[in-house]
matplotlib code that plots the C-alpha trace (Angstrom):
import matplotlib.pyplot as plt

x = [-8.0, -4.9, -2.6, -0.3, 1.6, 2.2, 5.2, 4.8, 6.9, 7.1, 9.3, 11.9, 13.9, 17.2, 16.6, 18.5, 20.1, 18.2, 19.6, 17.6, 20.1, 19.2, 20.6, 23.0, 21.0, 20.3, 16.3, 13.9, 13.8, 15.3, 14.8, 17.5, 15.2, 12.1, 13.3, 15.3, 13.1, 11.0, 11.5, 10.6, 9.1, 8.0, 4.5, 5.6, 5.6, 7.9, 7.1, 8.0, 6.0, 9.2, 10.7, 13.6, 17.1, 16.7, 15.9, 18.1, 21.0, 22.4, 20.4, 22.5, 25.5, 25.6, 24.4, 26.4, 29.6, 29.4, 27.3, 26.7, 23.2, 24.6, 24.7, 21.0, 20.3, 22.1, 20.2, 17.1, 18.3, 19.5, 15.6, 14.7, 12.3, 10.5, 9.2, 9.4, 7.9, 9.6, 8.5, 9.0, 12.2, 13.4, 14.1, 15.7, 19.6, 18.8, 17.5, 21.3, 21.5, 18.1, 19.3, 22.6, 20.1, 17.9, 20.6, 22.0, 18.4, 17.4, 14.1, 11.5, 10.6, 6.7, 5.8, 3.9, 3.3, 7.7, 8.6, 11.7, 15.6, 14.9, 13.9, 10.8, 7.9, 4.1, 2.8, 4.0, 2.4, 3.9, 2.6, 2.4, 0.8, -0.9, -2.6, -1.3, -0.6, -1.1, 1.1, 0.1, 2.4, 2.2, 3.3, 2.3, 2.3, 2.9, 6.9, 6.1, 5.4, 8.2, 11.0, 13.8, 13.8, 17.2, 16.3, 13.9, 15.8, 15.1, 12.5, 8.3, 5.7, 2.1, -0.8, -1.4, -5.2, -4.7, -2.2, -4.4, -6.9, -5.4, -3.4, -6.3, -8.4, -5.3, -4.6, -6.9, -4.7, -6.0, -4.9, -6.5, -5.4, -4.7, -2.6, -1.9, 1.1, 1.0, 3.3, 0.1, -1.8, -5.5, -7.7, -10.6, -12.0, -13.0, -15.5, -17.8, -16.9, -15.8, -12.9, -10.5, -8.8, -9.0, -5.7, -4.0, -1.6, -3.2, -5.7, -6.0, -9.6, -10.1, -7.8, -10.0, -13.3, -12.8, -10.5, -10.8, -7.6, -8.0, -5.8, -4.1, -0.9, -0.2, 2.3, 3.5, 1.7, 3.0, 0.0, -1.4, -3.5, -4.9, -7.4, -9.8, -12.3, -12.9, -15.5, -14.4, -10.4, -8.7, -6.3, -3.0, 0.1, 2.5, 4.4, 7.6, 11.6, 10.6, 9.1, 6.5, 5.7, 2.5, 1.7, -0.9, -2.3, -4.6, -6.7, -8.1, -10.6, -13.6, -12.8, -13.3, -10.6, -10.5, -7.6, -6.6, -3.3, -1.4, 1.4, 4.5, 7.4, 10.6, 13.3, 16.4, 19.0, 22.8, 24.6, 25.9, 27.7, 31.7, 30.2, 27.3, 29.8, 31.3, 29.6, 28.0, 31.4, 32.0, 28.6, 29.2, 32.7, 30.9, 28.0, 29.5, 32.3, 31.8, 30.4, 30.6, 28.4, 25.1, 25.2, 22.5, 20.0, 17.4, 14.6, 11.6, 7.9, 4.9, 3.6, 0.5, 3.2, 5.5, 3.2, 1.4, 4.7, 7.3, 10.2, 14.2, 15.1, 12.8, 14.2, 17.7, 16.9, 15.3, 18.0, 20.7, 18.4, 18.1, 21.8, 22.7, 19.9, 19.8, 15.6, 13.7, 12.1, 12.8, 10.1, 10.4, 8.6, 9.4, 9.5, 6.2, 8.4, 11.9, 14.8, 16.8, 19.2, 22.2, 24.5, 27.4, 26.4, 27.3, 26.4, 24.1, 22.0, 21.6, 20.6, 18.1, 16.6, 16.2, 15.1, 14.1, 16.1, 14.7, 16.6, 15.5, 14.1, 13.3, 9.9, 8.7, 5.5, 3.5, 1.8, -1.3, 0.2, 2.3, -1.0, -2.4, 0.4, 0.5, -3.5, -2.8, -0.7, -3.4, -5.6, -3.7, -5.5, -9.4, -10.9, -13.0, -14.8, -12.7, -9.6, -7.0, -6.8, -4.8, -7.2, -8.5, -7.3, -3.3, -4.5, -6.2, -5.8, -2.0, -0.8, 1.5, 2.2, 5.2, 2.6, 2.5, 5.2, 7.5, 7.7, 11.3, 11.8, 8.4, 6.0, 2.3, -0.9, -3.6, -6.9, -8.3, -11.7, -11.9, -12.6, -10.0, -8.7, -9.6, -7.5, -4.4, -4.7, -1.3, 1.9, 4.9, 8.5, 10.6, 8.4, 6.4, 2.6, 2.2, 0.6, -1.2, 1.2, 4.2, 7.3, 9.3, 11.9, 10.6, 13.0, 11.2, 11.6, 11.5, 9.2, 6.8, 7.3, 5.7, 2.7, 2.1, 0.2, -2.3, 0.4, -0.5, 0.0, 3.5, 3.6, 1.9, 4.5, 7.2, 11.0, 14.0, 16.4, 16.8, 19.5, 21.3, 22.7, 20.4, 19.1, 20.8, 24.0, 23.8, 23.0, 26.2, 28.1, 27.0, 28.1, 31.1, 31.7, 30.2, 31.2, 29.6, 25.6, 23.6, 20.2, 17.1, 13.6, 11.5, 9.0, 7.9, 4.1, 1.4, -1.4, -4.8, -8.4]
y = [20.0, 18.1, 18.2, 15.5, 15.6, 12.7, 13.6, 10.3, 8.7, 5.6, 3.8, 6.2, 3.3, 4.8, 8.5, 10.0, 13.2, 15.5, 14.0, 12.2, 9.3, 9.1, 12.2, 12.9, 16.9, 18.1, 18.1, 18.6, 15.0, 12.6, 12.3, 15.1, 17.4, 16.6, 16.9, 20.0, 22.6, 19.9, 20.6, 17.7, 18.7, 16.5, 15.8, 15.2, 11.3, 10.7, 7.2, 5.5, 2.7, 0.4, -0.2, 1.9, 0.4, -0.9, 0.3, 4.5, 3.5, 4.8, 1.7, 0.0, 0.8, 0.6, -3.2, -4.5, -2.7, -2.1, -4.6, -1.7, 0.2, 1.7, 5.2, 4.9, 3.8, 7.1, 9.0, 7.9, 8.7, 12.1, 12.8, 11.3, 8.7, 7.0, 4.1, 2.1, -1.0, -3.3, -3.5, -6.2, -4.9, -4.3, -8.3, -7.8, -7.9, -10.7, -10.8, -10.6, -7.7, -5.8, -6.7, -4.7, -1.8, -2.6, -2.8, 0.7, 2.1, 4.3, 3.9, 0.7, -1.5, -2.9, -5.7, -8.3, -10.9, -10.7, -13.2, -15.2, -13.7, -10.7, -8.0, -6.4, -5.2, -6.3, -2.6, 0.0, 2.6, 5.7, 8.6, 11.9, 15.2, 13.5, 10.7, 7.3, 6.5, 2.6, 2.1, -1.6, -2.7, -5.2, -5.8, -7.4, -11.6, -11.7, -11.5, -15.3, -14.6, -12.5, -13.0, -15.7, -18.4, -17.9, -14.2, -15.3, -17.8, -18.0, -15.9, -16.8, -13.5, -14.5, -13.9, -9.9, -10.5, -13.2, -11.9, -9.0, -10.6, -13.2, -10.0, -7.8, -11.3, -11.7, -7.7, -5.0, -2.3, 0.8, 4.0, 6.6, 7.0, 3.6, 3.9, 0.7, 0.8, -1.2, -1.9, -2.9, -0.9, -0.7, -2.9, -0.6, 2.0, 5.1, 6.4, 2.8, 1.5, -2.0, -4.5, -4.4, -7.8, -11.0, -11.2, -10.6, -8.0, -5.0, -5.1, -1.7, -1.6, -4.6, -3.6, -0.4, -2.0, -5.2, -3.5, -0.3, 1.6, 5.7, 6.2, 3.7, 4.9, 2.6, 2.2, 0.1, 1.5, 4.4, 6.1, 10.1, 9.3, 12.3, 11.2, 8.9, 7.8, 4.2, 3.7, 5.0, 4.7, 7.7, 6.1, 7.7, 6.7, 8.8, 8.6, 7.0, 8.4, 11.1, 13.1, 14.2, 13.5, 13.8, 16.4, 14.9, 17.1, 14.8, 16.9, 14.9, 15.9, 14.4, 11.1, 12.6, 12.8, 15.5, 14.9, 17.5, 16.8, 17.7, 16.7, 18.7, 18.7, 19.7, 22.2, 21.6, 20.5, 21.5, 21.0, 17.4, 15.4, 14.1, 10.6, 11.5, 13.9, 11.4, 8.3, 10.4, 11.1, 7.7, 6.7, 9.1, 7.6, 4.1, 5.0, 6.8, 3.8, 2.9, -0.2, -0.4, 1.2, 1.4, 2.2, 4.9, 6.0, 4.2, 6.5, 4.7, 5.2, 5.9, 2.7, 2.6, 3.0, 0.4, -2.2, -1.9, -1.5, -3.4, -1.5, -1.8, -1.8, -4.9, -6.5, -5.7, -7.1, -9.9, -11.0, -10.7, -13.1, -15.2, -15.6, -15.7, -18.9, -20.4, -21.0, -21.0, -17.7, -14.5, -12.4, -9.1, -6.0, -2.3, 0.0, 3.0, 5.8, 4.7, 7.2, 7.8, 4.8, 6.9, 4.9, 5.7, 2.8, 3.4, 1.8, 4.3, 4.0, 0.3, 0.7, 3.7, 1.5, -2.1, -0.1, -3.8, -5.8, -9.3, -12.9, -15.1, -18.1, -21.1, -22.3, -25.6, -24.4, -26.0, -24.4, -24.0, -22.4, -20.3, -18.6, -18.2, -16.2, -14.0, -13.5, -12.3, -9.5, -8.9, -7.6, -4.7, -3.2, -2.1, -1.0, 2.7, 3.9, 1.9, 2.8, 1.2, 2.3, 0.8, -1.5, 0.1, -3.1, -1.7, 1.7, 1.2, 1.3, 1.6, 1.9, -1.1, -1.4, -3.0, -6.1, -6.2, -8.2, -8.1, -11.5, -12.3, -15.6, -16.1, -14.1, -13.7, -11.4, -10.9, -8.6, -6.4, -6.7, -9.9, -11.0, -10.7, -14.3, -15.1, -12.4, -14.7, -15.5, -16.7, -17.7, -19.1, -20.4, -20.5, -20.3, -23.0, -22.6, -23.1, -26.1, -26.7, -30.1, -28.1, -27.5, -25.0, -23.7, -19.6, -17.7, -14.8, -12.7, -14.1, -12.0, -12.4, -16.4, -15.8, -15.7, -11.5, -9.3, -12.2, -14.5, -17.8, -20.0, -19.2, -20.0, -23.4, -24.5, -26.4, -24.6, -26.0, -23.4, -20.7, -18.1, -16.0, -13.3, -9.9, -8.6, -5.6, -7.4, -9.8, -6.7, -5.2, -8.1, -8.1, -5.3, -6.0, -8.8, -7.5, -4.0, -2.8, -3.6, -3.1, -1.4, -4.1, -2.1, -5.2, -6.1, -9.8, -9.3, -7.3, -6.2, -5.2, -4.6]
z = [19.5, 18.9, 16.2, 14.6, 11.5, 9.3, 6.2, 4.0, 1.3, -0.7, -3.6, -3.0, -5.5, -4.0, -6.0, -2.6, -4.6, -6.6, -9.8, -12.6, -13.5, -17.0, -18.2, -15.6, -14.6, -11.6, -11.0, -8.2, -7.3, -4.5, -0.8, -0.1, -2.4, -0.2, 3.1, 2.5, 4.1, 6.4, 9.7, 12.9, 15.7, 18.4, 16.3, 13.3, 12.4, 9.1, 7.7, 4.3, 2.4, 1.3, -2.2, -0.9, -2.2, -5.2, -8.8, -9.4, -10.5, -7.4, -5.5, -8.2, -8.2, -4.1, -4.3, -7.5, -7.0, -3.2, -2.0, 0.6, 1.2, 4.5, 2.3, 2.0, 5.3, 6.6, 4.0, 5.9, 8.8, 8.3, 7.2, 10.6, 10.0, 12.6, 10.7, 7.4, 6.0, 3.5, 0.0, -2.6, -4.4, -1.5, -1.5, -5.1, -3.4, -1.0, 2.5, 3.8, 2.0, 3.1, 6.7, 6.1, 5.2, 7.9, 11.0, 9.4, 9.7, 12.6, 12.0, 13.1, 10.5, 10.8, 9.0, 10.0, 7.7, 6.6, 9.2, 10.4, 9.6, 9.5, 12.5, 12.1, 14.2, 13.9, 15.1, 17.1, 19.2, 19.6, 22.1, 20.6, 21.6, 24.6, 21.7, 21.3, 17.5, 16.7, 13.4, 11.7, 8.9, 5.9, 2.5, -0.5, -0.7, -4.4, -3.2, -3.4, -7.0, -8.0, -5.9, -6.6, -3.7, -3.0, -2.0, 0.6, 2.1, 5.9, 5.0, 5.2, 3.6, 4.7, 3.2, 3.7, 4.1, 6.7, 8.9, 9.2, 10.0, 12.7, 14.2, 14.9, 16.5, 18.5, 19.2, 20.5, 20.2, 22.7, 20.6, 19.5, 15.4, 13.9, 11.0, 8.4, 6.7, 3.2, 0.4, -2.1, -4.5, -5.1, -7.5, -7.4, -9.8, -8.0, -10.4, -11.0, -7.6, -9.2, -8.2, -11.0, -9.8, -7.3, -6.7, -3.1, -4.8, -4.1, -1.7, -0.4, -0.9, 0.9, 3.8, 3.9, 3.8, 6.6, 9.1, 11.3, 10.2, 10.3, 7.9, 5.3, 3.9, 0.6, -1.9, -4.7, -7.5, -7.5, -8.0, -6.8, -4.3, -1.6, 0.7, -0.7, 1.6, 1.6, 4.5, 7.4, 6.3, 4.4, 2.0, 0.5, -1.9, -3.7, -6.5, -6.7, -7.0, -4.4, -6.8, -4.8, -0.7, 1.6, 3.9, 6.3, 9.1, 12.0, 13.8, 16.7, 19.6, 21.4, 19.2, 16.1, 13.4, 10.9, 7.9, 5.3, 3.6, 0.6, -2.0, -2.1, -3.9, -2.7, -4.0, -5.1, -2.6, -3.0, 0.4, 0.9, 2.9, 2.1, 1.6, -0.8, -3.0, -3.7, -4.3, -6.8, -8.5, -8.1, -9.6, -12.4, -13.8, -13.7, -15.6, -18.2, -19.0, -22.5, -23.9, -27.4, -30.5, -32.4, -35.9, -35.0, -32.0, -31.2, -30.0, -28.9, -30.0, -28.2, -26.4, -28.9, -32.0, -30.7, -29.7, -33.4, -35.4, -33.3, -31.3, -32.2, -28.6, -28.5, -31.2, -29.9, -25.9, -27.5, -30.0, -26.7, -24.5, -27.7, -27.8, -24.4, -23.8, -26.7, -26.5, -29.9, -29.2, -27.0, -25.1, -23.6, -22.4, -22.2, -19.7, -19.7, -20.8, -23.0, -23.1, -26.4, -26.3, -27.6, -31.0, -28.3, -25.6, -22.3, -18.9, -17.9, -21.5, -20.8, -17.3, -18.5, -20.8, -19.4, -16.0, -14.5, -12.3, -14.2, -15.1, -17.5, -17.3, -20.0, -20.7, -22.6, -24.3, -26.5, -30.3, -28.1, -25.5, -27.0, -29.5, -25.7, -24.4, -28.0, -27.6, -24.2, -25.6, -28.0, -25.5, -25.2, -27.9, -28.0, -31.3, -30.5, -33.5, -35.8, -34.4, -32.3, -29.1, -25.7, -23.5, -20.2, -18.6, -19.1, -18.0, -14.8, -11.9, -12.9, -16.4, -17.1, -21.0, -19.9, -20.1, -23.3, -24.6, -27.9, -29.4, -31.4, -33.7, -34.5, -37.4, -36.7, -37.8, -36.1, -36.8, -33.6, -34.8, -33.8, -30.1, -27.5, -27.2, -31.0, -32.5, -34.2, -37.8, -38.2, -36.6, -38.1, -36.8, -39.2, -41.6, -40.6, -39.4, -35.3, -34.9, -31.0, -30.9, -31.7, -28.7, -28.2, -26.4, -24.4, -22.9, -20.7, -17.8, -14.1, -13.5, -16.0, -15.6, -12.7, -14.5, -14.2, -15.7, -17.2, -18.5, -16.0, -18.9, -18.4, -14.4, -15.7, -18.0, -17.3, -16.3, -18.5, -16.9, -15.0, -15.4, -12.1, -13.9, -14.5, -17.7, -17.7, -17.1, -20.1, -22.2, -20.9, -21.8, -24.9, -26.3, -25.1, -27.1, -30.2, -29.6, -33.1, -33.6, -36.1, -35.3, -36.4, -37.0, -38.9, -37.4, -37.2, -36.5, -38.3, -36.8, -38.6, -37.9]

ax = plt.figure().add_subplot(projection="3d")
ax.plot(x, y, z, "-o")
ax.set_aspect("equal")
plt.show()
């Protein structure tokens, strides 16, 4: 019997050191952590799923103040990967700039539906142990969706489902363990066996079901999953920042593949390199500079408590984009989990709490389409007993209350009891009612212009402007100018049932 051993990570988001960003301590997190007491022999594989240099504000600070991911790249190295795909963040710097990370990168990077400046590989087949090892890699299409244009530029993604298709009517690849490689999720519930959503985002159940991979290695939604068996295909993902990796041990003979794997976590690493030293002292000078002041904290409620009450930080992200664009009305979502935004604002508070690397974008929506976009954020909430509870549709497969969204500049009530899509009993502007014939002016997020998380009507409506500059930059500049801001806690909406 044979033995190969697979050591698999994904979303690293640049957490390299074992250091959690937001408060500055040293944890048992980061790629350094991991890879501390891994040892490769000559049957080990060690592969990685993509989003890999953006989103710690290490990954930031390297592309905004460096506009170098080398560091990363060698970080990779030095855990001596073999292969990587690409996922979508990775496009967040630009496609010149992934390619600095990719031509610093030891490793292969397989991808075959990423295709023109930019050097990647369809598959690879690597011999180990005496067994070849087909390695098939993809990401997800909806980069279309989210990525700016200019990002992409000399750069096609294809349909994932199709160029799997058209490669393996094309390829018949003579290995013995073929392994996919996907940046995408999974749209499937586990316990009632039911497709969660149509769309080509995550389409790891469907990669399992219509195609003869072994073993499917996923990513994305950086989700816990060990080994669930989805035909013939084993399917994995871990979670994101390094928290966690896979162990996965193949045992092959006669044909037939046994697979037992585990999560591990790593321990705490404290020997480094010149070069990470210090770009982390570097890293924490820049974080810490000063910005300007709150009056007090703003500590952030539960998701439940903060979509039925209203949220400070949403009022205060939502006044900024209000000012910076000048639109009638400001929308914005929150992270899952909110650190304390401390009254003494400094880089690394802003970039702890607007953790998204978003622009903003103005929409022309009408009365009608505005209640649509409102009753959309409605459906966050199910009522259980008579009492208001978060929709399974924000909790599965992934959670994602970041999709429901704070609305600034306009009042409203609505009753849960009613039916989702019928739940708005009022809206004003200005204390006007909404009418269906009404305009207005919507600044939102690019990404959730794209029409996300159920907002289409959005992606329908027509663009007045588009802004280059991130989110997290306009906060910054913000404070700045105002250098002493008062902390908002109204709330414009009530909800009832």
């Amino acid at each position: 019997m044979k033995k190969i051993r697979i050591i698999y990570t994904s979303d690293i988001h640049g957490y390299i050191m074992p250091k959690d960003y937001r408060s500055g301590e040293v944890k048992n997190i980061g790629l350094f952590s991991i890879f501390k007491n891994i040892e490769k022999d000559e049957n080990t594989l060690i592969i990685d799923g993509g989003d890999t240099i953006q989103g710690s504000n290490l990954a930031t600070y390297l592309a905004l103040e460096k506009d170098d991911p080398s560091l990363i790249a060698k970080a990779m190295n030095l855990c001596k990967y073999d292969f990587v795909t690409i996922g979508n963040h990775d496009f967040n710097y630009g496609i010149d700039y992934l390619n600095k990370y990719l031509n610093h990168l030891e490793a292969k990077c397989i991808c075959a539906n990423v295709k023109g400046n930019i050097d990647t590989l369809d598959y690879a087949i690597k011999e180990i142990n005496g067994l070849k090892i087909g390695i098939v890699g993809v990401t997800t299409d909806f980069i279309n969706v989210w990525e700016k244009k200019e990002n992409l530029k000399g750069v096609t993604v294809k349909n994932t489902y199709d160029t799997l298709k058209d490669f393996f009517n094309k390829n018949k690849l003579n290995v013995d363990i073929l392994i996919g490689l996907y940046h995408g999720g999974i749209s499937y519930d586990f316990e009632t066996k039911e497709l969660l959503s149509n769309t080509s985002e995550n389409i790891a159940y469907q990669i399992c079901r219509d195609f003869n991979f072994d073993i499917l290695l996923s990513g994305h939604q950086h989700m816990r999953i060990n080994d669930k068996l989805i035909e013939k295909t084993h399917l994995f993902q871990t979670p994101e920042n390094a928290v966690e990796a896979l162990e996965i041990i193949l045992h092959y003979e006669n044909k037939n593949l046994q697979v037992k794997s585990r999560f591990f976590k790593g321990e705490t690493e404290d020997s480094f390199e010149k070069d990470f030293i210090n770009i982390e002292n570097e890293i924490d000078e820049y974080l810490d500079r000063p910005l300007g002041s709150l009056n007090e904290d703003i500590v952030t409620p539960p998701p439940l408590e903060r979509a039925l009450h209203g949220s400070a930080l949403a009022n205060l992200v939502n006044k900024i984009q209000l000012e910076y664009t000048g639109a009638d009305i400001s929308v914005t979502s929150l992270a899952n989990e909110i650190p304390k935004l401390s009254k003494n604002l400094t880089i690394r508070g802003v970039l702890n709490t607007y953790v998204y690397f978003n622009t903003l974008e103005i929409k022309e929506l009408s009365g009608k389409v505005l209640k649509e976009a409102i009753e959309q954020s409605l459906s966050y909430f199910k009522l259980d007993n008579n009492k208001i509870n978060i929709s399974d549709s924000f909790l599965k497969p992934k959670v994602e209350h970041y999709n429901y969204d704070f609305y600034y500049n306009v009042e409203f009530k609505a009753d849960i009891s009613k039916e989702v899509g019928s739940r708005l009993t009022e809206i004003k502007f200005k204390g006007k009612t909404v009418k269906d014939d009404d305009t207005f002016k919507v600044c939102v997020s690019n990404y959730r212009a794209s029409g996300t998380g159920g907002y289409n009507m959005y992606k329908d409506s027509k663009t007045i402007k588009t802004f280059p500059d991130p989110i997290s930059d306009i906060i910054m500049d913000y404070i700045r100018k105002h250098k002493n801001i008062i902390v908002n806690k109204e709330s414009n909406y009530i909800i009832e049932h």
